[in-house]
N, C-alpha and C positions, 0 to 999 in steps of 0.2 A: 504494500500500500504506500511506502512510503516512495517508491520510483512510481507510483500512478499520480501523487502530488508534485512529484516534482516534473515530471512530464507534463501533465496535463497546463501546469503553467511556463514550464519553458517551450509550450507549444506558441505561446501567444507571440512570441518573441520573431515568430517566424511571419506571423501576419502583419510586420512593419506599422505603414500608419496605422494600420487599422485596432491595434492592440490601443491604440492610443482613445478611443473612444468606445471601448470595451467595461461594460458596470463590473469593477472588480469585486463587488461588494456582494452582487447577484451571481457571478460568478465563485465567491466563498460559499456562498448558502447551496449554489448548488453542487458541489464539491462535499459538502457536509453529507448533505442528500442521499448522494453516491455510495458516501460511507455506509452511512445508515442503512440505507436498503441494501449493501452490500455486494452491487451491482456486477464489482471487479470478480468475485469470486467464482460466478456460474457465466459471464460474456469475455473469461480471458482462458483461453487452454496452457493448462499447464507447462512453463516453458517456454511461453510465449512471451517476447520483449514490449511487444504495441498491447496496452491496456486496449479493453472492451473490442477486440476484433473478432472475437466468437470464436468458435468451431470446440469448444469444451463440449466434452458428452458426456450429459449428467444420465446416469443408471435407475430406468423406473423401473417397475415389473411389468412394464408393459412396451418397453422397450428402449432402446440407447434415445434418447432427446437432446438436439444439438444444438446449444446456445447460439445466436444471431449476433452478426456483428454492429455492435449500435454506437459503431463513430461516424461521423457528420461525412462519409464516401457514400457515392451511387449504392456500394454492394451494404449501405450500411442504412444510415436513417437518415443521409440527407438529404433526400426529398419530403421527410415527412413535416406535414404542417404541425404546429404544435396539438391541434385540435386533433389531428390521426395519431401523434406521440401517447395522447394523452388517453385515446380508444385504446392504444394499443397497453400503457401501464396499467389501468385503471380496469379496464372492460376485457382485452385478451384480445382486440383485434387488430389486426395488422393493417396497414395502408391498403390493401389489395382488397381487404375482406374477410380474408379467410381469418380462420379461430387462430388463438394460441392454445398452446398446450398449459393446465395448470401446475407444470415443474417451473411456468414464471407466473410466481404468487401475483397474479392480479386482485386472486380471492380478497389479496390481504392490502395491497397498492391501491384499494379503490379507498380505502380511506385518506390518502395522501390529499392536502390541502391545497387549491388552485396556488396560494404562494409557494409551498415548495414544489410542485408539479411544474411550473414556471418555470424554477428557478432551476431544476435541475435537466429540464428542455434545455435552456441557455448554457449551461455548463457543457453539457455534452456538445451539438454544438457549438460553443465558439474558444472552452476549454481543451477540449481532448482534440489530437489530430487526426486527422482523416485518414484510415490505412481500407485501401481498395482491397478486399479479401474476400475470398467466396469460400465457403466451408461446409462442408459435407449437410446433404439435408436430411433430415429426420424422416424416417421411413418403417414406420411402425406398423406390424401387421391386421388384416383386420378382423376384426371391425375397426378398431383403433385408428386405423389414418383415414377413415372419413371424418375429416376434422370438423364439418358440420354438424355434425351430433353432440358438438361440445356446444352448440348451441341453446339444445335443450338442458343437457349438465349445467349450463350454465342460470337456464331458469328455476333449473329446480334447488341448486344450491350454491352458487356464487353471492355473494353478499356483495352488491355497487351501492351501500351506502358511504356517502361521504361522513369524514371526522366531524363530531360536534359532541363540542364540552360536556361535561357534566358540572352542573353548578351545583353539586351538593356534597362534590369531590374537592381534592386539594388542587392545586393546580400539579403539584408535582404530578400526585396519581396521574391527571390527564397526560398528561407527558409522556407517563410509564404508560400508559395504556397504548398510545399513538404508536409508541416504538415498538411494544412487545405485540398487537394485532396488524399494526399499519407498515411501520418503516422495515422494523428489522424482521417481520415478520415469523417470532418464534412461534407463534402458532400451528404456520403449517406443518413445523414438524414435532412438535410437542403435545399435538392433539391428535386423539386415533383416530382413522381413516373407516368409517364403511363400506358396506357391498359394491356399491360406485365411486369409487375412493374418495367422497366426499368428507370433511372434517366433521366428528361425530360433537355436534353443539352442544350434547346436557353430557360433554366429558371436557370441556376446552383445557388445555395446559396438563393433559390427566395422563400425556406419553403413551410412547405406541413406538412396534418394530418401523427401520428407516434401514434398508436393504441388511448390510451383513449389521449393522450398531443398531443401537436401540434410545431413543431418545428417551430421558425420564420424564417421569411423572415432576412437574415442578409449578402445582398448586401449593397451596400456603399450609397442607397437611403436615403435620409434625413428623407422622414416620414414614407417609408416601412420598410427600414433596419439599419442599424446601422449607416446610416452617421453623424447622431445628435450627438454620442457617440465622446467622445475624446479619443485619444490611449490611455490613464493613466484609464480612467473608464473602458477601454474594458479587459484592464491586470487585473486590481481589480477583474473584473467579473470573469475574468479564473481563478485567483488564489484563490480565495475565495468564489465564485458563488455568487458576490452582487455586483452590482453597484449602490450607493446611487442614487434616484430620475429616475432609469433606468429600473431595473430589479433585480432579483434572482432566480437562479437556483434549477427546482424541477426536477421530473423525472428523464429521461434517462443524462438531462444533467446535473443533481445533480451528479448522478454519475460519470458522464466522468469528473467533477469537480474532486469529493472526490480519486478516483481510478486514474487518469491521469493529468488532467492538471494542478493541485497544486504544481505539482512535476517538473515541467519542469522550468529549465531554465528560469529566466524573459527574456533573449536576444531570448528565443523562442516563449513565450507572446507576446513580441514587436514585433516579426517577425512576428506571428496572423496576428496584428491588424492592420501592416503596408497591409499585403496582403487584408485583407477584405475592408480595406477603400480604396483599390484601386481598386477594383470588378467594375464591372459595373453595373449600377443601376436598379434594376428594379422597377416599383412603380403599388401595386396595385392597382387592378382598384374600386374608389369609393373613395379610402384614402384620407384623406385632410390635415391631422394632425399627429404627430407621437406618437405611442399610451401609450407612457410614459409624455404625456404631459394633458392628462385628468384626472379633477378630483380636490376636492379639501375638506378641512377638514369640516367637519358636523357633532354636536353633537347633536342623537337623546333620548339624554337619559330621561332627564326631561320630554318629553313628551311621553314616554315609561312608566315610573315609575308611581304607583299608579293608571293605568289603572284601575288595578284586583285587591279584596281583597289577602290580603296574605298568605292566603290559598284555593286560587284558585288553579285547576286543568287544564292540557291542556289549557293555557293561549298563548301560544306561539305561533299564528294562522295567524300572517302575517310575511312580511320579515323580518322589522324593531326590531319587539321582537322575530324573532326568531335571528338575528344580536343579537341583547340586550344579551340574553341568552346564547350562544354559542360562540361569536367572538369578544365584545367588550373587554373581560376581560384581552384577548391579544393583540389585537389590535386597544386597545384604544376605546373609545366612539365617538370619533370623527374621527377615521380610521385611524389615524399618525403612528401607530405602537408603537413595546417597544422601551425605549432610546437608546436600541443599534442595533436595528432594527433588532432580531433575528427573533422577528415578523415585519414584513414591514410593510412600511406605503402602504395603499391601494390606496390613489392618488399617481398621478406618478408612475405608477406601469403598465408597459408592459403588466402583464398577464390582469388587469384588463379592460386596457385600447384598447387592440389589438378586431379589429371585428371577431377572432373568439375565443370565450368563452371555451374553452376546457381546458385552463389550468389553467381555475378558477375554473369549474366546477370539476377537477380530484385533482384539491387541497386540495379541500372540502372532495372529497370524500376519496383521498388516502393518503393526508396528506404530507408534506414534510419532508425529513432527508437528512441530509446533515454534512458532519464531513469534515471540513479540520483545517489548522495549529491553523488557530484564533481563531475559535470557532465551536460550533455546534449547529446546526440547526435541532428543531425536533416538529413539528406539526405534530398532530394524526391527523388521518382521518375520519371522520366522515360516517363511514361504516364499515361492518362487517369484520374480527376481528380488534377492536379497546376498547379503556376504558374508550371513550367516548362516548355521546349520539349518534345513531342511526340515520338518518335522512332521510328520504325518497324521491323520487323523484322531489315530488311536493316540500318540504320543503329545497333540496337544491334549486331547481328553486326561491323560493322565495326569500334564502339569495342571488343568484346569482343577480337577478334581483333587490335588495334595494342595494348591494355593486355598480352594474353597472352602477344604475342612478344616485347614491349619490356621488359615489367614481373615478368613471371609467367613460368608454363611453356610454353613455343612452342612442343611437341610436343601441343598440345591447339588443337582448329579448333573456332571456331563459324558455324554456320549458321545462315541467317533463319529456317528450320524447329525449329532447337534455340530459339530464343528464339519462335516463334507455342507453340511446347509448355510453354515456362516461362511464356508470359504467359494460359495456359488452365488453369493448374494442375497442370502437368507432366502426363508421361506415365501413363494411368491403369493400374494394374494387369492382368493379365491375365484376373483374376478378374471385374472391373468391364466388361472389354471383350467378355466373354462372357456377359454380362446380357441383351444383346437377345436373345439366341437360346435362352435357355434355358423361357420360355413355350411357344416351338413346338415346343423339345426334349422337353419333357412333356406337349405336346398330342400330338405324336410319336408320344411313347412309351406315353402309354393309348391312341392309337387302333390303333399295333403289338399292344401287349398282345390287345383286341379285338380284332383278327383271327385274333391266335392263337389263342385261346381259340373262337370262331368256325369256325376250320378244323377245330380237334379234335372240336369238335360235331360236326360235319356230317360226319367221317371216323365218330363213333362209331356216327351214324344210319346210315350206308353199310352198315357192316359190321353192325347188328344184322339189315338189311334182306334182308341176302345169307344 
């Protein structure tokens, strides 16, 4: 993010006079904007030097969907008027027409306020440079790429109301609400998804599986969501994806860490955490305990070592030595983590301790990174491309299940099969599993229709006949 600020205004440099009569002021807000909605992280592919030129493919269950390139080029958004900008953030439609797909939260964009919608039209435009880029289209099978059917999706459950106050609130609250439903949109992925992968409204902020990770529950519940958290931990977390004895951020929200919320304002941090810890609560069903509170330090080393001659082969054949061998060395022998806890301690640790294992099991496998102000954060992953050992299904199962019982919650098993599903991209939806069938189900159904219609005929020829 921080070469997208400095780009995006040493772009202006290039525009000669005309930088000279350029609103720098509309151009900061919409710059903020950017951040906030987090724009850079799903319209720039990884590796790419030219912020927002698309072609990133974000992973549905319904297929690869490829970010758009939305700098001010032909191949980009600049022909679009701000009126089509603003269909297309707000409402999901494109200059041409056609739908977007909901992996770009318009759900949540529809609340953005004609001034920041403005402003961050202007930014793009006259902030970011123009890179002419065409990048692969999105081609999802179907029913899925008749993108006209998002049409009706979208009457039955896209939300186009615009932001408006609540005067019985703080104003911070209003603030945290606008960011956590509108800008930064943690909704989309903190609330579970229905039969139509709609956001399920009487669960909002209540978490739900998000391909191989799992987003928490992070209503104001004491042992499901965040209520245990004090506002100063929950800012820590945003601004630096750690909260001592709480949590740390991997995955998608390592990213919205490193790419967006490091960048924001502490006064929009506190705004966060005033809004979530005033959420309404919801407590899963079975929970007893808040899953940053299991767990506690255990050294199995001594009784690891000297097992095996030491030149033994393939020695590594339960949990505890395959821990030994692969995970102690960072994360301690007794699980505490490093002193600075770039490696965490595995008690007190949300991922470990939450009943569902996904985002231990994708830690393992996918490794965590993570880059903000203070420091950086980088575990490889224990799969293929990596420059670490290899580890197999059964064999994360195994660390998974000696870190769980030891470290974490021991009322939670993993199997070789939980971790072949986390390393495929989790379990696919329902909706996505009934895709093959739904071609023959409509081949089916007009050749049912056809015979009915058929039968009736030849009942009606019968009876004029008689």
């Amino acid at each position: 993010m921080k070469t997208l600020i400095v780009t995006g205004f040493a772009a202006l440099v290039t525009f000669g006079a005309q930088a000279d009569s350029l609103d720098t002021n509309l151009l900061k807000q919409g710059e903020q904007v950017a951040i906030a909605s987090d724009c850079q992280a799903c319209h720039t592919a990884p590796g790419s030097k030219t912020a927002f030129s698309g072609g990133y493919g974000i992973a549905s269950p319904m297929g690869v969907i490829y970010a758009t390139n939305i700098t001010p080029a032909k191949s980009g958004i600049g022909d679009y008027t701000e009126a089509q900008f603003s269909a297309a953030v707000r409402h999901g439609v494109r200059a041409d027409g056609a739908q977007l797909y909901p992996a770009m939260p318009y759900t949540s964009y529809s609340m953005m306020t004609d001034a920041d919608l403005h402003a961050l039209y202007y930014y793009l435009m006259h902030g970011v440079p123009a890179v002419e880029q065409h990048n692969p289209q999105t081609d999802l099978p179907f029913p899925f790429s008749l993108r006209f059917s998002m049409r009706f999706w979208n009457m039955m459950f896209a939300n186009d109301k615009m932001w408006q106050n609540d005067g019985s609130k703080s104003a911070e609250w209003n603030r945290g609400n606008y960011l956590v439903n509108g800008l930064a949109h943690c909704n989309t992925c903190h609330t579970p998804r229905g039969f139509l992968m709609q956001e399920q409204q009487d669960r909002p902020l209540a978490g739900g599986p998000l391909g191989s990770w799992y987003a928490p529950n992070i209503t104001s519940d004491p042992v499901s969501g965040i209520g245990g958290w004090s506002d100063d931990e929950l800012v820590q977390y945003l601004k630096t994806g750690r909260a001592a004895g709480k949590n740390q951020a991997a995955g998608g929200m390592a990213e919205a860490v490193e790419h967006s919320l490091q960048y924001l304002p502490d006064s929009d941090l506190h705004a966060i955490a005033v809004y979530l810890k005033g959420t309404a609560p919801i407590r899963d069903e079975g929970e007893t305990q808040p899953a940053y509170s299991w767990g506690a330090p255990m050294d199995i080393e001594n009784s690891v070592r000297g097992r095996n001659p030491n030149n033994a082969n393939l020695s590594l054949t339960n949990g505890e030595a395959l821990f030994s061998g692969n995970c102690a060395s960072c994360h301690q022998p007794d699980g505490s983590g490093s002193a600075n806890q770039a490696y965490p301690s595995l008690f007190h640790n949300t991922a470990t301790g939450m009943r569902n294992p996904n985002n231990l099991i994708a830690a393992i496998l996918f490794g965590v990174q993570r880059d903000t102000a203070d420091h950086q954060v980088l575990m490889p992953g224990f799969s293929s491309p990596s420059y670490v050992d290899k580890l197999n299904d059964q064999q994360v199962a195994d660390i998974s299940n000696f870190v769980l019982k030891n470290y974490g919650n021991p009322n939670v098993t993993v199997t070789a099969g939980d971790v072949a599903w986390v390393r495929k991209g989790g379990h696919p939806p329902l909706l996505a599993r009934l895709q093959p069938l739904m071609m023959p189900a409509i081949i089916g159904g007009i050749i049912l229709v056809l015979a009915i219609i058929g039968i009736i005929c030849l009942l009606r020829r019968k009876a004029k006949a008689q």
